[in-house]
C-alpha positions as CSV (number, residue, x, y, z in Angstrom):
1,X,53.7,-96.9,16.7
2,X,54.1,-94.7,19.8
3,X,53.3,-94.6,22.9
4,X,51.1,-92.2,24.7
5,X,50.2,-92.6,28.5
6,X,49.5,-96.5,28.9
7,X,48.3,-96.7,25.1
8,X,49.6,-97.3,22.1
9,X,49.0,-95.0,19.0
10,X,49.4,-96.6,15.9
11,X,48.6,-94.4,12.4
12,X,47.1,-96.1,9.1
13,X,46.6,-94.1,6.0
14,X,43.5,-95.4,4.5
15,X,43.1,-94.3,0.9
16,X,44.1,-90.5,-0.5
17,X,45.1,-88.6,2.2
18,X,42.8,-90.6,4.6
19,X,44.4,-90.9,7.9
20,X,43.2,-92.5,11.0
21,X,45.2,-94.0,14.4
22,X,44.8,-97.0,15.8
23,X,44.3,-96.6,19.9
24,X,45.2,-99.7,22.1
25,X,46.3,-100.7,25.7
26,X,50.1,-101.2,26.4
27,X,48.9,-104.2,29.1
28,X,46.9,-105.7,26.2
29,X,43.6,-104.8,28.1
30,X,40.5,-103.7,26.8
31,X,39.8,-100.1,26.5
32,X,36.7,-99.2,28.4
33,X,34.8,-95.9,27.4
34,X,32.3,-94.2,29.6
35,X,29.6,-93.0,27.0
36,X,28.4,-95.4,25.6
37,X,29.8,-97.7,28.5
38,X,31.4,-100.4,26.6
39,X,34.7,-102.1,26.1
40,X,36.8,-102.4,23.1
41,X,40.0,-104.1,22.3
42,X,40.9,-101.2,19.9
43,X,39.4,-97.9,19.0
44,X,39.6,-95.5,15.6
45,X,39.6,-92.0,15.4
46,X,37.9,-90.7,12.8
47,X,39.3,-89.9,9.5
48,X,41.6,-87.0,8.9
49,X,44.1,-85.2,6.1
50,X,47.3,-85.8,7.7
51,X,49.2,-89.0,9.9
52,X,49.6,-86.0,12.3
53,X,46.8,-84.7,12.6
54,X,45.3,-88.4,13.1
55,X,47.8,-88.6,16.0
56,X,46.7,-85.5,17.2
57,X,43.1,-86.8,17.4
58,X,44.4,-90.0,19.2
59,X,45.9,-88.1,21.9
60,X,42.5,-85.7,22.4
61,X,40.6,-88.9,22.8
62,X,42.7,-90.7,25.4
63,X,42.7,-87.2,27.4
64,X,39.2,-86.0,27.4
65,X,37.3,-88.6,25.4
66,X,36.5,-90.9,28.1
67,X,38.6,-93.2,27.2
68,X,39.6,-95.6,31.0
């Protein structure tokens, strides 16, 4: 697990070469988004090749996803 900004990024391979991170607070807070306006306690990316590249999506989201 790291951490990015006040979240934690935590990467899961989920079958063949099916990656995804796991976004959460460091404070244990809900994550609120802005479109749809909702609050989550976690928050996936969507699946990719590589644990980087899943990381890499992560760190998109939490800077220009919306993600408060």
């Amino acid at each position: 697990m790291i951490t990015y900004k006040q979240y934690h990024i935590q990467r899961f391979e989920q079958g063949h070469k099916r990656w995804i991170a796991r976004i959460t607070r460091t404070d244990g807070q809900n994550i609120r988004t802005i479109l749809p306006a909702s609050e989550h306690s976690y928050l996936d990316t969507k699946p990719a090749t590589s644990a980087e590249e899943a990381e890499k999506l992560a760190r998109e989201g939490i800077d220009f996803g919306g993600v408060v």
